[in-house]
Wavefront OBJ file of the C-alpha trace (Angstrom):
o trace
v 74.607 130.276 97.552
v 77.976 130.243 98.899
v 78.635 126.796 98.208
v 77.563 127.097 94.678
v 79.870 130.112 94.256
v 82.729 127.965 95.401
v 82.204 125.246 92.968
v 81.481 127.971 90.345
v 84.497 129.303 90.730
v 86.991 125.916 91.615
v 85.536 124.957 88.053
v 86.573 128.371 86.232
v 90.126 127.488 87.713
v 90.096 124.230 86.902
v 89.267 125.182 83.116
v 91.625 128.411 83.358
v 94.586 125.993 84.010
v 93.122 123.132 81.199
v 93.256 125.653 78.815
v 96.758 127.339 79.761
v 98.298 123.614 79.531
v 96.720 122.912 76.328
v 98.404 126.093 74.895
v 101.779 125.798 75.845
v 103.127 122.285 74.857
v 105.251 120.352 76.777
v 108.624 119.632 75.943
v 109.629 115.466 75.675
v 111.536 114.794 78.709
v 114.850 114.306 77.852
v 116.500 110.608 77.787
v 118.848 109.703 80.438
v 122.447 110.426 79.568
v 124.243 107.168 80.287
v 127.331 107.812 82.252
v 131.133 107.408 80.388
v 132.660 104.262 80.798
v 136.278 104.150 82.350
v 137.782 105.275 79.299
v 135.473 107.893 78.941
v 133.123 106.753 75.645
v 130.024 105.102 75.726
v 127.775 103.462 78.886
v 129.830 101.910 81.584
v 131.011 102.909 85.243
v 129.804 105.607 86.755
v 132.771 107.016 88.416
v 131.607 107.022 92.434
v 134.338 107.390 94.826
v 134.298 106.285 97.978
v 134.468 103.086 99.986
v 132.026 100.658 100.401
v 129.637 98.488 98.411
v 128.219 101.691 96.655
v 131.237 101.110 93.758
v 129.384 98.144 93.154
v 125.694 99.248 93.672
v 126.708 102.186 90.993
v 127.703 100.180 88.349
v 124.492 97.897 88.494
v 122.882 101.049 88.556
v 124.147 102.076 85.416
v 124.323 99.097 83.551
v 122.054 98.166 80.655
v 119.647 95.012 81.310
v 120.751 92.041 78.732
v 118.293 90.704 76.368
v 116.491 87.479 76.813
v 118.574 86.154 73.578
v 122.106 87.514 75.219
v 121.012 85.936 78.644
v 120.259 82.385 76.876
v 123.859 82.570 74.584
v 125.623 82.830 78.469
v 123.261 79.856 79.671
v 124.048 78.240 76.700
v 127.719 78.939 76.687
v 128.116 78.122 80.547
v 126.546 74.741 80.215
v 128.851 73.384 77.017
v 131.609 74.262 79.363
v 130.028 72.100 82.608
v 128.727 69.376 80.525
v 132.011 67.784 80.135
v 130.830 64.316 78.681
v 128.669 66.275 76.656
v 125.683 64.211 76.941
v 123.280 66.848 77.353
v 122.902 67.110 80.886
v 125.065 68.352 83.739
v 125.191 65.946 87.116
v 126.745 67.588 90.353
v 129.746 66.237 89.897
v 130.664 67.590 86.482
v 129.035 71.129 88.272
v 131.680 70.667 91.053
v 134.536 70.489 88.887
v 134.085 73.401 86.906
v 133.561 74.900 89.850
v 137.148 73.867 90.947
v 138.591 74.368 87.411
v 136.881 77.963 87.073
v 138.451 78.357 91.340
v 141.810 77.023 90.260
v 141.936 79.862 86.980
v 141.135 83.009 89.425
v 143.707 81.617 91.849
v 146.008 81.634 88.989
v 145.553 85.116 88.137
v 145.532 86.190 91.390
v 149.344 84.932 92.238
v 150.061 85.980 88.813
v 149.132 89.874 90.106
v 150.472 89.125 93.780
v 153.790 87.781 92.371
v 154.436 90.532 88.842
v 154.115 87.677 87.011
v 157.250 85.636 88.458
v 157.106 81.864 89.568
v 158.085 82.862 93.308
v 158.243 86.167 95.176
v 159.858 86.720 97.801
v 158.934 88.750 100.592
v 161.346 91.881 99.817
v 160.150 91.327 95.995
v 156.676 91.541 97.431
v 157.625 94.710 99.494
v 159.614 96.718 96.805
v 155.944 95.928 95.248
v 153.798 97.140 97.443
v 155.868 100.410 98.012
v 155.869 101.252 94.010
v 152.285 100.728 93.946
v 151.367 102.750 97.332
v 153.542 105.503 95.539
v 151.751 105.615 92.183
v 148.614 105.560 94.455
v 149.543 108.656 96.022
v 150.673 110.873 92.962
v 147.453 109.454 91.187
v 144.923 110.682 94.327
v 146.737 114.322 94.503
v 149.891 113.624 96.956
v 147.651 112.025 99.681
v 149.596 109.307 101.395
v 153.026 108.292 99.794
v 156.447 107.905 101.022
v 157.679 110.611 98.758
v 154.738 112.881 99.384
v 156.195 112.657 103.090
v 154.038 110.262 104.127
v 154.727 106.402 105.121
v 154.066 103.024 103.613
v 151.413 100.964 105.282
v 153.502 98.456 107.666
v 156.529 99.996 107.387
v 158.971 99.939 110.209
v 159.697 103.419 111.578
v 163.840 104.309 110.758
v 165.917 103.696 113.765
l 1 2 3 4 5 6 7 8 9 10 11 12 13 14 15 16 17 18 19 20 21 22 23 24 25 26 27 28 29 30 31 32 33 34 35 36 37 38 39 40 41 42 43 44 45 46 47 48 49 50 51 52 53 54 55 56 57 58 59 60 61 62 63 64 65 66 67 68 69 70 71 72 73 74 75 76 77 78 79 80 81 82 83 84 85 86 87 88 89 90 91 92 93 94 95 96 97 98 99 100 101 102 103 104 105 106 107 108 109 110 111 112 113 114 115 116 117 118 119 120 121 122 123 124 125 126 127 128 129 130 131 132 133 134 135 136 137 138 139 140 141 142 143 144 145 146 147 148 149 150 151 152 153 154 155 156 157 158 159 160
């Protein structure tokens, strides 16, 4: 008797809270907002601070999958540039070099950035540098850290 009133009445809930769902309807969960980009319209970085390979993990996070037809123009577009004797087909060695050539580009850049865009730097160019930039660093994080927030450049000799 017991049991049966236990079922009995499990059931009556279980109806009770059927019915109370069925009269209130749910709302559509709303979409994801996609974060701002850097310049603050549309999907693009989401603005994590901090150190580490969580920058990184963020913006894969946040970052919309390609299509299968984008993903083939790339494959497409990446193999014209390897298949130098354009042939049709890409051997290791035309592979290697544009490896190299695409290596010997980013190295370009990347003295282009380390030396302002000069031919040569020398090392007090490269210091004057380094001291503008660590003081625009500091202004832009709130005063933390610069020589003319009172604090001092990385490497710098102490004043005798």
């Amino acid at each position: 008797m017991k049991k049966a009133l236990l079922i009995m009445v499990g059931a009556a809930g279980l109806l009770a809270a059927d019915l109370a769902a069925a009269q209130t309807p749910a709302a559509p969960p709303a979409p994801p907002a996609a974060p701002a980009g850097p310049d603050g319209a549309g999907p693009g970085v989401h603005r994590f601070r901090g150190p580490g390979p969580g920058r990184m993990m963020m913006r894969r996070m946040h970052r919309q999958r390609p299509s299968l037809e984008e993903v083939q123009k790339r494959n497409a577009e990446a193999f014209a540039r390897m298949d130098a004797n354009k042939d049709g087909r890409v051997v290791f060695d035309e592979f290697r070099q544009d490896i190299e050539r695409r290596r010997a580009e980013r190295q370009q850049r990347m003295f282009q950035r380390f030396s302002g865009g000069q031919d040569s730097v020398t090392l007090d160019q490269l210091n004057a540098r380094t001291a503008e930039r660590y003081n625009q660093r500091g202004r832009r994080q709130g005063g933390q850290g610069g020589p003319a927030q009172g604090g001092q450049a990385p490497n710098a000799r102490p004043a005798q």
